[in-house]
C-alpha positions in Angstrom: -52.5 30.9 -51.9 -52.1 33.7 -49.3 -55.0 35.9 -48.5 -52.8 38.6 -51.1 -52.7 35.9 -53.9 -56.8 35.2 -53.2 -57.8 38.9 -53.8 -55.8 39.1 -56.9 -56.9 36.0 -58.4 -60.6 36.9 -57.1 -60.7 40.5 -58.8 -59.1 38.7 -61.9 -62.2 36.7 -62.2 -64.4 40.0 -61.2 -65.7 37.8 -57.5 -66.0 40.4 -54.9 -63.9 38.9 -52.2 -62.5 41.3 -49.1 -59.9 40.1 -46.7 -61.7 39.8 -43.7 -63.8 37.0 -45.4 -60.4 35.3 -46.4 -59.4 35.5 -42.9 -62.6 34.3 -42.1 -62.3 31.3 -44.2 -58.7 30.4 -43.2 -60.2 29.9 -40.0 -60.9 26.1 -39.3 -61.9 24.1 -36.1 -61.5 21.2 -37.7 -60.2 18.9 -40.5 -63.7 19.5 -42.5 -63.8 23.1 -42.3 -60.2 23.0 -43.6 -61.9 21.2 -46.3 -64.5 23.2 -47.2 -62.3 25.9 -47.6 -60.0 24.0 -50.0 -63.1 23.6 -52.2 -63.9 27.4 -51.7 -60.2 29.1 -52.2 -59.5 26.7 -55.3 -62.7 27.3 -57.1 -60.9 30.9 -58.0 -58.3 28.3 -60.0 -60.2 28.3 -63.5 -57.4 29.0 -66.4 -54.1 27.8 -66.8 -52.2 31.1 -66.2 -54.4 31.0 -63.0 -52.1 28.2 -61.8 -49.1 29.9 -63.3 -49.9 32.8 -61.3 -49.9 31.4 -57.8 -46.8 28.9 -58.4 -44.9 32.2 -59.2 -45.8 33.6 -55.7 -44.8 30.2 -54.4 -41.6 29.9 -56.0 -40.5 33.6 -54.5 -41.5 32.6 -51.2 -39.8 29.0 -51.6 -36.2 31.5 -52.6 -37.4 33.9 -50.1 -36.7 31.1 -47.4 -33.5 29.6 -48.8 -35.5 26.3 -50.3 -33.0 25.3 -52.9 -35.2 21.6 -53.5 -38.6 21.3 -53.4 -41.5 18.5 -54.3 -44.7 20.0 -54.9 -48.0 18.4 -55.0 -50.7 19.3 -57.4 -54.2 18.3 -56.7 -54.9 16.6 -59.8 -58.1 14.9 -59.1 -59.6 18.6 -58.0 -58.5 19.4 -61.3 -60.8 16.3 -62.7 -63.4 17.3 -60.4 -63.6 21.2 -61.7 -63.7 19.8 -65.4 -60.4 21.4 -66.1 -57.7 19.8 -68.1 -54.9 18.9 -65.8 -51.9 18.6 -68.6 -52.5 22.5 -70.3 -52.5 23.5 -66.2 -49.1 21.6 -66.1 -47.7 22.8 -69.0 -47.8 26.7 -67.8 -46.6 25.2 -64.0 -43.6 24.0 -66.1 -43.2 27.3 -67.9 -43.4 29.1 -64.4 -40.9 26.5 -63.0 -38.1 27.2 -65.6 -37.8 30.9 -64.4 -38.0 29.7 -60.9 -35.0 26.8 -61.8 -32.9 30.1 -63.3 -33.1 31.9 -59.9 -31.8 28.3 -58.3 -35.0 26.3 -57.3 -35.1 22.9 -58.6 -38.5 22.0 -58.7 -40.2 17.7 -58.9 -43.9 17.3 -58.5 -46.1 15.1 -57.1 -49.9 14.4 -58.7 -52.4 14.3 -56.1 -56.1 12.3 -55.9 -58.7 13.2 -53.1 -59.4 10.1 -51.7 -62.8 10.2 -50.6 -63.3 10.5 -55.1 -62.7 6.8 -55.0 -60.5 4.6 -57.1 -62.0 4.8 -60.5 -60.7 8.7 -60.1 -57.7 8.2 -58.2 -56.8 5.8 -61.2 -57.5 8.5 -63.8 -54.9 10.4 -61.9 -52.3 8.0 -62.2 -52.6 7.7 -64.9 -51.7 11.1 -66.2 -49.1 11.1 -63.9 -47.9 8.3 -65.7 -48.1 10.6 -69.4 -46.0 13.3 -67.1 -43.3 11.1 -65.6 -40.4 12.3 -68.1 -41.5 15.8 -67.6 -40.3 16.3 -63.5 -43.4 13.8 -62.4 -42.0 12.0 -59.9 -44.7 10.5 -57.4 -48.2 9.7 -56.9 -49.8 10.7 -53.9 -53.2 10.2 -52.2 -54.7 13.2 -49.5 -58.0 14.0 -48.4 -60.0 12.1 -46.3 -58.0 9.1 -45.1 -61.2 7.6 -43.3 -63.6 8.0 -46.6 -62.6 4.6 -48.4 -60.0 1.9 -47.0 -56.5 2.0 -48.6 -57.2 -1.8 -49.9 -59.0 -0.4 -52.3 -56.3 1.9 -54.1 -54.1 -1.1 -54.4 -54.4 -1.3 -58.0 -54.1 2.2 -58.1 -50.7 2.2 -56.4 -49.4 -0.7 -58.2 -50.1 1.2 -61.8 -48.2 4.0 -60.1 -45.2 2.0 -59.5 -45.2 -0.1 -62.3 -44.5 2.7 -64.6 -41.9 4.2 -62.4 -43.5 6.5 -60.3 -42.9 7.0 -56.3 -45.7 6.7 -53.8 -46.7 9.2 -51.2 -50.0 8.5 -48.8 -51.7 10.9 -46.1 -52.1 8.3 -43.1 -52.4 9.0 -39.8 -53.6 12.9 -39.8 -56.7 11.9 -38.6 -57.3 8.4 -38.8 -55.4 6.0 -36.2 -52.0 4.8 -36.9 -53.1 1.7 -38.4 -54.0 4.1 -41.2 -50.4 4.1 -41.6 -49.6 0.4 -41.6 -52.1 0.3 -44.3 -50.3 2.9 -46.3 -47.0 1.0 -45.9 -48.0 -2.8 -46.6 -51.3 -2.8 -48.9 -50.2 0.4 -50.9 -46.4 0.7 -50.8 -46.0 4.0 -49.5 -42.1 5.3 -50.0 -43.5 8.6 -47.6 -46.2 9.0 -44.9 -47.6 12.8 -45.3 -47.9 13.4 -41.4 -48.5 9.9 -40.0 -47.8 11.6 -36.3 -50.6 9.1 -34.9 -48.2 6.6 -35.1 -46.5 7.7 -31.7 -49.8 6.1 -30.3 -48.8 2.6 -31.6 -44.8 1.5 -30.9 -45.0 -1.2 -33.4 -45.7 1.2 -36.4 -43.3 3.3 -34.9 -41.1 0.2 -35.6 -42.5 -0.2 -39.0 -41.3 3.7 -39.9 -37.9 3.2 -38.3 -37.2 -0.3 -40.0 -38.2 0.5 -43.0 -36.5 4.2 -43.2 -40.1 4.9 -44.2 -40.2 9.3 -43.5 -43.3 10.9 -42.5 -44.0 14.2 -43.6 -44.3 16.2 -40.7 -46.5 19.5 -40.5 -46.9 21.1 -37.6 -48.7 23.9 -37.9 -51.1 22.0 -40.1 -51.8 19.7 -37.4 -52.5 22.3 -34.7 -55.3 24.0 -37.1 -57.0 20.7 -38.3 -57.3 19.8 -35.0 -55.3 16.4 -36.0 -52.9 17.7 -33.4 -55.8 17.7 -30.5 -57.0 14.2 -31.7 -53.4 12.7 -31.3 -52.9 14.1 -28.2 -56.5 13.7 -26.6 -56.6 17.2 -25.9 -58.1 19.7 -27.9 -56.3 22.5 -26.4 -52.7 20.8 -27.5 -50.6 23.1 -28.5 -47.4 22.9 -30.3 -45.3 22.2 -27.9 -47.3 18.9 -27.2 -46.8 17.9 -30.9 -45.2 14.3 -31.0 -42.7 15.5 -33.7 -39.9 15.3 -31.3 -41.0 12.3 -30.2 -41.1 10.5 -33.2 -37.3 11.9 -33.9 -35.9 10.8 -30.5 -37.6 6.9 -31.2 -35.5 7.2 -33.9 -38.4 7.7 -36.7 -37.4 9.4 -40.3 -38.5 12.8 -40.4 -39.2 15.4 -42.4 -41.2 19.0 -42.1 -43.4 20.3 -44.4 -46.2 23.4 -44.7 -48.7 21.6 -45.9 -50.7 24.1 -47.7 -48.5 26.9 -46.1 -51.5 29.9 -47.4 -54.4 28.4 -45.8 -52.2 27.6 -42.5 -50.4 30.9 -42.8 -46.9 29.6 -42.0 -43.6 28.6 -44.2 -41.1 26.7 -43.8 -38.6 28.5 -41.8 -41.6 28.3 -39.4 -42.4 25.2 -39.1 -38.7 24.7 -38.1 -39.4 27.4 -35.1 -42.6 25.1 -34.1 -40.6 21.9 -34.2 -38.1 23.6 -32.0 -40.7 24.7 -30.0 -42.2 21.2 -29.7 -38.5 20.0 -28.0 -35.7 19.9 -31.1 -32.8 21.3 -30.7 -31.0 23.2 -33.4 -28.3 20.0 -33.9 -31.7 17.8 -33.8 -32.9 20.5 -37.1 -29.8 20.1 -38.9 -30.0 16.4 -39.2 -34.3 16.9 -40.0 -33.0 19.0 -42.7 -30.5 16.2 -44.3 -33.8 13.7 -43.8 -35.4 16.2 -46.4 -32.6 15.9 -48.3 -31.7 12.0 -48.2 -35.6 11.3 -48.3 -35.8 13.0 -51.5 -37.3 11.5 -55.0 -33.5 12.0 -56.4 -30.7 10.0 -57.9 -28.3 8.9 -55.2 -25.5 12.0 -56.9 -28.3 14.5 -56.8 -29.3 13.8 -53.3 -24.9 13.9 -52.4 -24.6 17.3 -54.4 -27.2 18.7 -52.4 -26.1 17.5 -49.3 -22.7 18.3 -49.6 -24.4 22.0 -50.7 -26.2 22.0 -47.3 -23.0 21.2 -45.3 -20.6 23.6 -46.9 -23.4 26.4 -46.1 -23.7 24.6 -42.0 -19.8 24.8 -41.7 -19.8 28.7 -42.5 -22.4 29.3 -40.0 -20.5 26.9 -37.4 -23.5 24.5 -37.3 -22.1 21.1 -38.1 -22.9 18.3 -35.7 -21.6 14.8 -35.0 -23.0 12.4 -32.6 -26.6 12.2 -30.9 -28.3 14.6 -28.3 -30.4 17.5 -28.4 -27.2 20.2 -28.6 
């Protein structure tokens, strides 16, 4: 939700709401101001076409930037939380996503539980994911607060999840430490990491990530606002050229970039490319991130080579196919 998309929605609703005080609350200096505005810009989120509304802005920025695939994650458990009823708020995403999938966007989603809810509500969740799965449901995934109740206990959680066919997806190592991550991987199953860049402080998690062909969802920008990125690196002035994403990539770790919630950080996706770059990727290093989006995808095997072989016709007319290692 850019700061444009929060003054519509706010004089929909008749809240006085100027930019400045969006600005103002898109400012964070840390992971729990992020937070609190999450509760603040979502409580203008009450009717269905409210949701509608703000995926349609999405999807024109998603074309606007060339994104032919994406995975988007609803925060179902907010959902829960507000009292709202998360399958009519579905049902008008799905109506907005068909127009979208006419201008070329394919569109999967991922249902979402705030961890520090608890397992009792992150199984209501999956649960309804579960109702969704034939209709473009493809994952379960877990954000929030990674340090507000141990992974062990979402276990049962996860394995519901999976049972009924249904990919798993866990925020580990934002801000917790990079056993966070191991967690993620051996107690819940997790197919993606979303961030996981404290696991450049622990080699044999790295090793885990690599070994497995586990990908971490990689955002930047994100990082660098939460203050995760400051944490990692010790230094609360890190900028993004100290992220470990290149790092990670050279030790041979999956990965992919994402936005995150690309409103509240005010970035997109074509820039969190320019900050990976910035952060010592190389353009040849980009290409092969952007096949990891592809191959890491929630897709049949012939969906995954369509797109691929999409991507690479598009890199040969631009003269930017690669072969072998280095940072060309």
């Amino acid at each position: 939700m850019r700061p444009d998309t929060v003054l519509a929605l706010a004089a929909r609703h008749g809240v006085s709401v100027s930019r400045e005080e969006v600005h103002a609350r898109y400012s964070y200096k840390d992971f729990d101001g992020f937070i609190q505005s999450y509760i603040w810009v979502t409580s203008l989120l009450r009717q269905p076409e409210d949701y509608a509304f703000i995926a349609q802005r999405l999807f024109e920025d998603l074309h606007g930037q060339n994104v032919i695939y994406a995975e988007i994650t609803l925060s179902v458990g907010v959902m829960l939380w507000r009292e709202q009823d998360p399958s009519a708020i579905f049902a008008a995403l799905r109506r907005a996503a068909e127009e979208a999938g006419r201008a070329g966007l394919s569109l999967q989603w991922v249902f979402d539980v705030v961890r520090q809810f608890g397992p009792e509500k992150a199984m209501d969740v999956a649960r309804i994911a579960v109702r969704h799965r034939g209709e473009g449901v493809v994952a379960f995934g877990m954000g929030g607060d990674e340090l507000a109740v141990p992974a062990a206990q979402f276990r049962a959680v996860y394995d519901h999840a999976r049972d009924h066919g249904l990919h798993s997806l866990v925020h580990a190592g934002e801000v917790g430490a990079a056993d966070e991550v191991r967690r993620a991987i051996e107690l819940l199953g997790a197919e993606r990491i979303g961030h996981g860049i404290a696991a450049i402080q622990d080699p044999e998690v790295m090793q885990l990530l690599t070994g497995r062909g586990i990908p971490l969802e990689v955002c930047p920008t994100s990082n660098l606002r939460t203050g995760a990125l400051g944490k990692v690196c010790g230094d609360a002035k890190a900028g993004l050229a100290e992220h470990p994403v290149a790092d990670l990539y050279f030790a041979g770790v999956p990965i992919t970039l994402s936005t995150d919630d690309p409103g509240m950080f005010e970035t997109s996706l074509n820039e969190e490319y320019a900050a990976a770059e910035m952060a010592g990727l190389g353009i040849a290093d980009l290409v092969r991130v952007n096949e990891q989006g592809f191959s890491s995808a929630f897709l049949p095997e012939t969906e995954k080579s369509r797109l691929l072989a999409r991507f690479h016709k598009l890199l040969e007319s631009q003269g930017l196919l690669y072969s072998g290692g280095g940072n060309e």
